[in-house]
N, C-alpha and C positions, 0 to 999 in steps of 0.2 A: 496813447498811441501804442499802437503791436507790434509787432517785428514779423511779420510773415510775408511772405508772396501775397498770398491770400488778400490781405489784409491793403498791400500796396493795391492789388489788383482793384479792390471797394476803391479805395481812395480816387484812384484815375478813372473809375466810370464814377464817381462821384463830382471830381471836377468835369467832366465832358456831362453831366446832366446842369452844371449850374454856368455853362458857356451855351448850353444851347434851352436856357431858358431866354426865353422872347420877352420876356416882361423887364430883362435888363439892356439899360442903355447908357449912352454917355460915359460920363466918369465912372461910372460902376460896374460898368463893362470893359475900360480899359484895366481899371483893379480886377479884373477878375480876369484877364488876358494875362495882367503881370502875373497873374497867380500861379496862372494856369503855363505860365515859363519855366517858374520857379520850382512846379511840385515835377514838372517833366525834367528838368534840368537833376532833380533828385531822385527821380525813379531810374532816369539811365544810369546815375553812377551805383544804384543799388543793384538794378540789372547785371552788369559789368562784375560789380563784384563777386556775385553768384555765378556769374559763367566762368568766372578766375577758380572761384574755391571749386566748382565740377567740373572743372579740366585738371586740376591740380591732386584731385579723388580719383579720377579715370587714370593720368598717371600713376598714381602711388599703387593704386591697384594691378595697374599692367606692368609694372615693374618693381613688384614685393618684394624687401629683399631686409634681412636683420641689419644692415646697415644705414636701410634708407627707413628715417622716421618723418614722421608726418609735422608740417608746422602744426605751431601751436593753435592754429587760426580755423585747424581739420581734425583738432581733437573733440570729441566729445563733452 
């Protein structure tokens, strides 16, 4: 697996193309329901996290100052 936007972004039209395959049913559809919880339940806290680190750049940016350093988490 990748670590990108990009990459999440495959992933979630890849679940939404094996949820809206017709050819699955029953039991293998509700596993593909659980699944399709599970990977959404992980893309919003990957979401979340990325809108935290670019608000947290847009401050440090609007408020540059030699005393304010950046977390470790917005280093390079």
């Amino acid at each position: 697996m990748k670590n990108s936007l990009g990459d999440l972004n495959n992933h979630l039209f890849a679940q939404l193309e094996r949820l809206s395959d017709e050819d699955i049913k029953g039991d293998e559809l509700k596993e593909e329901i659980e699944r399709a919880k599970a990977v959404t339940t992980v893309a919003n806290q990957i979401i979340s996290n990325g809108t935290l680190v670019l608000q947290a750049q847009k401050f440090h940016t609007e408020y540059k100052s030699k005393d304010l350093h950046k977390p470790k988490m917005l280093e390079g």
